[in-house]
C-alpha positions in Angstrom: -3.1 -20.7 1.5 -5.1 -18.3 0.4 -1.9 -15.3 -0.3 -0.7 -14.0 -3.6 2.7 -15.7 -4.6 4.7 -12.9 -6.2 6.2 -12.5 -2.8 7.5 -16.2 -2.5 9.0 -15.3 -6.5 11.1 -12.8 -4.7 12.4 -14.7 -1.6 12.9 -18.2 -3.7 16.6 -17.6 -4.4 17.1 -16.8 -0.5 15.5 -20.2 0.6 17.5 -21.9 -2.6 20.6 -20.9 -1.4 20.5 -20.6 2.5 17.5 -23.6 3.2 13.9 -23.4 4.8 15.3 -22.8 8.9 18.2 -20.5 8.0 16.1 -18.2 5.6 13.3 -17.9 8.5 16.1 -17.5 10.8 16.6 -14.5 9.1 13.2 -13.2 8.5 13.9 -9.8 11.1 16.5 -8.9 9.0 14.8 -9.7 5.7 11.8 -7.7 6.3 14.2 -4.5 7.5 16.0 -4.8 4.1 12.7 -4.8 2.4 11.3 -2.0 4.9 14.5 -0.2 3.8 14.4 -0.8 0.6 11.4 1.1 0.0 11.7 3.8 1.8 14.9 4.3 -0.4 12.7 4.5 -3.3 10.8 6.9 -1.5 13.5 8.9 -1.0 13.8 9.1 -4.8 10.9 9.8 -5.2 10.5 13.0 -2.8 13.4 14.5 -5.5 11.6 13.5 -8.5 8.7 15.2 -6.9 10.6 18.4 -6.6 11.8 18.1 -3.0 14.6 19.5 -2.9 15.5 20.1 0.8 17.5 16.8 2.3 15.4 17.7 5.8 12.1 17.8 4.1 13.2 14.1 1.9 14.1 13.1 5.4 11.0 13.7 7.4 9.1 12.0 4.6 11.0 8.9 5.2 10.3 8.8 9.1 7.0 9.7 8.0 6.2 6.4 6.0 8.7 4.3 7.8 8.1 5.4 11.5 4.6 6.5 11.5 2.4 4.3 9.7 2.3 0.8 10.2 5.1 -0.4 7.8 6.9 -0.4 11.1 4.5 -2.6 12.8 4.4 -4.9 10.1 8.2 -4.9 9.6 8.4 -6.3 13.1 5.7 -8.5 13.4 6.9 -10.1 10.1 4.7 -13.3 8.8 4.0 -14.0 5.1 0.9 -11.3 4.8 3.4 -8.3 6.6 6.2 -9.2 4.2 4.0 -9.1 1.1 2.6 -5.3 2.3 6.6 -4.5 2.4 7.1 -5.8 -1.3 4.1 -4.0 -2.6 5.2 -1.0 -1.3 8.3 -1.2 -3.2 6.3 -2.3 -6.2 4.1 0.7 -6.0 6.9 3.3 -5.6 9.0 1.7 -8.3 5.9 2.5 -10.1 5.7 5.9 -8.9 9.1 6.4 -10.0 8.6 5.2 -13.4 5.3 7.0 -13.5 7.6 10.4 -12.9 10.4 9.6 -15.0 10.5 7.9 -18.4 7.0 6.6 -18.4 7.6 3.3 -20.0 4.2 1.5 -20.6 5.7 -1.9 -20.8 7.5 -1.6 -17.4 4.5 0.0 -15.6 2.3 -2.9 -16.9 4.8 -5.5 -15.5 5.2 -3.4 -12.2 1.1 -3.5 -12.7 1.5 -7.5 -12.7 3.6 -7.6 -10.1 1.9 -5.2 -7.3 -1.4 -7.3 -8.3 0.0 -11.1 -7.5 1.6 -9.3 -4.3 -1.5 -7.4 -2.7 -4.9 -7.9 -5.0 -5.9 -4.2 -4.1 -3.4 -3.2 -6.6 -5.2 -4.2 -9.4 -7.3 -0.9 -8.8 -4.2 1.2 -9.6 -4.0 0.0 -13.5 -6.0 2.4 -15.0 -3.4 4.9 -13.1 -0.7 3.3 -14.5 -2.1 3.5 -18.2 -3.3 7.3 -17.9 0.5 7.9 -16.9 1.6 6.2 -19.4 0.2 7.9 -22.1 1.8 10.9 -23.9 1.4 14.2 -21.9 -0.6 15.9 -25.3 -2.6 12.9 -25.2 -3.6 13.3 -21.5 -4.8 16.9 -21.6 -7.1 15.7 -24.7 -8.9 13.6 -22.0 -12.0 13.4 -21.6 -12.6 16.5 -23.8 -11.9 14.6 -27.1 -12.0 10.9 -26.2 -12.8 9.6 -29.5 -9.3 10.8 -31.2 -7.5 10.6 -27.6 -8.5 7.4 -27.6 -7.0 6.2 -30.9 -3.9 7.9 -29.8 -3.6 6.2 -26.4 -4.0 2.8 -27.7 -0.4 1.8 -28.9 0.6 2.6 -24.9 -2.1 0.7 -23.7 -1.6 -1.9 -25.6 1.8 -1.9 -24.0 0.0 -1.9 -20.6 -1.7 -4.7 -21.2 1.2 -6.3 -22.2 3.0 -6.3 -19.6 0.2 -6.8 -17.1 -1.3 -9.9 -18.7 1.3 -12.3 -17.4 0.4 -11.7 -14.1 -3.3 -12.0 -14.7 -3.2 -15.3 -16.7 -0.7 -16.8 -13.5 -3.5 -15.7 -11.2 -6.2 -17.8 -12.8 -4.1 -20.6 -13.8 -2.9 -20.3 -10.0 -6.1 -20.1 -8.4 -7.4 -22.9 -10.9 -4.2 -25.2 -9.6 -4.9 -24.8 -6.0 -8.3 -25.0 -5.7 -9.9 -25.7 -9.0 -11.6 -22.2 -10.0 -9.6 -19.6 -11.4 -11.8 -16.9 -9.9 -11.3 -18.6 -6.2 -8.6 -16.4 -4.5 -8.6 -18.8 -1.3 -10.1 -16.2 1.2 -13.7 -17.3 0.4 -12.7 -20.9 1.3 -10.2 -20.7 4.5 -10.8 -22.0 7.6 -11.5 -19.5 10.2 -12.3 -18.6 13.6 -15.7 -18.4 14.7 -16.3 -14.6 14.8 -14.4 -13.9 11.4 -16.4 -16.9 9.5 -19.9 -14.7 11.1 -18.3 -12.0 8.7 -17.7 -13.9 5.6 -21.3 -15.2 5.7 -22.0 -11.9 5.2 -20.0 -11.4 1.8 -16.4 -11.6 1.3 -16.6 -8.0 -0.1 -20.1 -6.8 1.0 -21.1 -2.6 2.4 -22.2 -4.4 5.4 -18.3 -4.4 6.8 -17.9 -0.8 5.5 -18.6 0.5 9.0 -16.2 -1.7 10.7 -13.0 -1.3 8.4 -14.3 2.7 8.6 -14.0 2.8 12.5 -11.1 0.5 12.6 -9.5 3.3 9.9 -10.4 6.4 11.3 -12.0 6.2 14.7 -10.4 3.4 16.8 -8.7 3.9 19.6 -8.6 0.6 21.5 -9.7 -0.3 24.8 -10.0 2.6 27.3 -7.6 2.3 30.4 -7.2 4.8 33.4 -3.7 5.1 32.8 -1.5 6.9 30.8 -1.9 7.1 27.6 -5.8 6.3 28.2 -6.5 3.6 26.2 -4.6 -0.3 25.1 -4.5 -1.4 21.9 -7.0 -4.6 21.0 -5.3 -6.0 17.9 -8.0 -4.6 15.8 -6.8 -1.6 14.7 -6.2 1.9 15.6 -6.9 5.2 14.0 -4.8 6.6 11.4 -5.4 9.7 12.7 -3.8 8.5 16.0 -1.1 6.7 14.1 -0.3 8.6 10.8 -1.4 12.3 12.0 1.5 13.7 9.6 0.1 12.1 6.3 -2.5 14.8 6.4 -0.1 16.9 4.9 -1.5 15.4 1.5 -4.3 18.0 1.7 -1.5 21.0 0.7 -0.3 19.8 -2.8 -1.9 21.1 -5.5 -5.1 19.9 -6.2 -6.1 22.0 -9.4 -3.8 19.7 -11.3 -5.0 16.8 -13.1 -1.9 14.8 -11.9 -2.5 15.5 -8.0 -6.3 14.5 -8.4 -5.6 11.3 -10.4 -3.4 10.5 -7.4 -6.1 10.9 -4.7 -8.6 9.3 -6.7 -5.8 5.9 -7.0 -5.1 6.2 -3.4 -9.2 5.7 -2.6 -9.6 3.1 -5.4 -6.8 0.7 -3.7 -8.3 1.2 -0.7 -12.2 0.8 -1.1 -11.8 -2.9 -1.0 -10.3 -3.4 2.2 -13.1 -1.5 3.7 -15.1 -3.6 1.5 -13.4 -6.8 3.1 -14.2 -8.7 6.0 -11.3 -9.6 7.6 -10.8 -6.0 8.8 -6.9 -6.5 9.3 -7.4 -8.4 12.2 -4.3 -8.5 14.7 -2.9 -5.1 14.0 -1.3 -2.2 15.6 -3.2 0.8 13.3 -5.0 -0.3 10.3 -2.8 -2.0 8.0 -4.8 -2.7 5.1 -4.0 1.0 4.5 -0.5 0.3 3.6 -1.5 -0.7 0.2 -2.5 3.0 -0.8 -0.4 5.0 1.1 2.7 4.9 -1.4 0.0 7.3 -3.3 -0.8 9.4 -0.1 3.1 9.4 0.3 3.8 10.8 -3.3 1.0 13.6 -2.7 2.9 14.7 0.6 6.2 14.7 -1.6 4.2 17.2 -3.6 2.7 19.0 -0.6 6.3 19.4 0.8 7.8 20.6 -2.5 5.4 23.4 -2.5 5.4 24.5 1.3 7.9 22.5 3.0 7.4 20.5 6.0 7.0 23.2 9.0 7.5 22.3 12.5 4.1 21.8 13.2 3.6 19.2 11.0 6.9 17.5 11.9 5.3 17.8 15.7 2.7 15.8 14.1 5.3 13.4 12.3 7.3 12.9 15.8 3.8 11.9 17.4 2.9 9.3 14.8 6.6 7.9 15.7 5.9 8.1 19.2 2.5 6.1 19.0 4.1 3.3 16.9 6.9 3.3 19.2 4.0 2.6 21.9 3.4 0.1 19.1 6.5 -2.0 19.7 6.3 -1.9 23.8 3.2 -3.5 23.3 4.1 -6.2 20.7 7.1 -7.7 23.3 4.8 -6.7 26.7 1.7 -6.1 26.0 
């Protein structure tokens, strides 16, 4: 099994105290408490942010939680869906902290904990250590790294701290199971036919960049005659189909240093899914995504306390819903 095990950390008390068939018994409801649970700390978030209209905070929630594929992946449930919906809650716990108190030790633990739930995470430490640092230590960087530098080093020291649990439990982990601390498990797995034709290529290799970037941005399915001209395939569908209101991301304010760092996070974590070969595989939009858009999510929290969230882009909100409504016909009839 080649997933990370934070995760099963989390839901070990449940199967302690309620047993293996009564726990999955209860998966639907588990993965709707998680679902919920992060869009709660979005919710926080949006005010932190500066949001201060309840409509606007509430269109961001149906925005993440009805118009991307956390819905999809609460519903399909299965142990790589409910890991997506604990890392979201990692990364806006992280966000949170990241816009509150700013403690270095608990953003390298939430670090930790986002990377032994989805390994994409691990491209969202250096975020955590520049937010971490003090705010006259920031704008020193990169102009004067030398001194900066000394000054950031008692925080990133904490950073590492806390993050260094997790990394040593990853290779000891990996080294347990299959007797290499840098073997994750996806370059060993058994595999169908087509999928192992990918991995021969690379695990992480530009040759599936064009894939995963179709899959992301350009999918749409098979075409049909009927309405709404095209069926899903399982391998993804556009975001732009999908998450339409997310590009309301492009109206916060990128001259500051805070909104770019953001943006930049958002691309990091995601680069190595379309680096990956597995492409998502069965999959109602393109759910490697998730991973990153808790950052795209924060910058439309800042886009929204700027501008608000005017009716056209909540007409592009409601047709994300609508499509990932299509989402769940399909999953029970399709």
């Amino acid at each position: 099994m080649p997933f990370a095990p934070f995760p099963a950390f989390v839901l070990a008390p449940l199967v302690a105290l309620a047993g293996v068939e009564m726990a999955i018994g209860w998966e639907p409801i588990v993965n709707a408490l998680l679902a919920t649970t992060g869009l709660a700390l979005l919710w926080r978030l949006a005010g932190r942010l500066g949001v201060r209209s309840i409509a606007d905070r509430a269109w961001l929630v149906v925005l993440f939680g009805f118009s991307t594929a956390t819905w999809w992946v609460t519903m399909r449930g299965g142990v790589w869906h409910t890991g997506q919906l604990i890392a979201s809650i990692i990364t806006f716990a992280g966000l949170l902290e990241a816009f509150g108190r700013r403690r270095a030790l608990v953003m390298g633990l939430l670090a930790g904990a986002g990377f032994l739930t989805r390994a994409t995470l691990l491209a969202a430490v250096p975020y955590w250590t520049w937010r971490a640092l003090p705010e006259p230590v920031r704008k020193r960087l990169p102009r004067d790294l030398p001194e900066a530098a000394r000054a950031a080093l008692p925080k990133i020291a904490l950073v590492a701290l806390g993050f260094a649990p997790a990394f040593a439990f990853a290779l000891w982990y990996n080294a347990a199971r299959f007797g290499n601390p840098l073997e994750s498990g996806y370059g060993i797995a058994a595999l169908p036919g087509f999928l192992e034709a990918r991995r021969q290529l690379g695990v992480f290799s530009l040759a599936h960049l064009s894939m995963n970037l179709e899959y992301f941005l350009w999918h749409l399915g098979q075409s049909t005659p009927t309405f709404p001209g095209f069926k899903p395939d399982g391998l993804g569908l556009s975001v732009l189909v999908t998450s339409p209101g997310l590009l309301i991301a492009v109206r916060a304010d990128w001259r500051r240093r805070e909104t770019i760092a953001l943006g930049l996070t958002a691309l990091l974590v995601l680069l190595p899914s379309l680096l990956y070969y597995g492409g998502g595989w069965w999959q109602f939009g393109y759910r490697y995504a998730l991973d990153c858009f808790p950052f795209v999510m924060a910058l439309c929290a800042m886009a929204a306390a700027r501008h608000g969230i005017g009716w056209r882009w909540r007409a592009l909100i409601l047709f994300g819903v609508a499509v990932n409504l299509y989402a769940v016909y399909w999953n029970y009839n399709g």
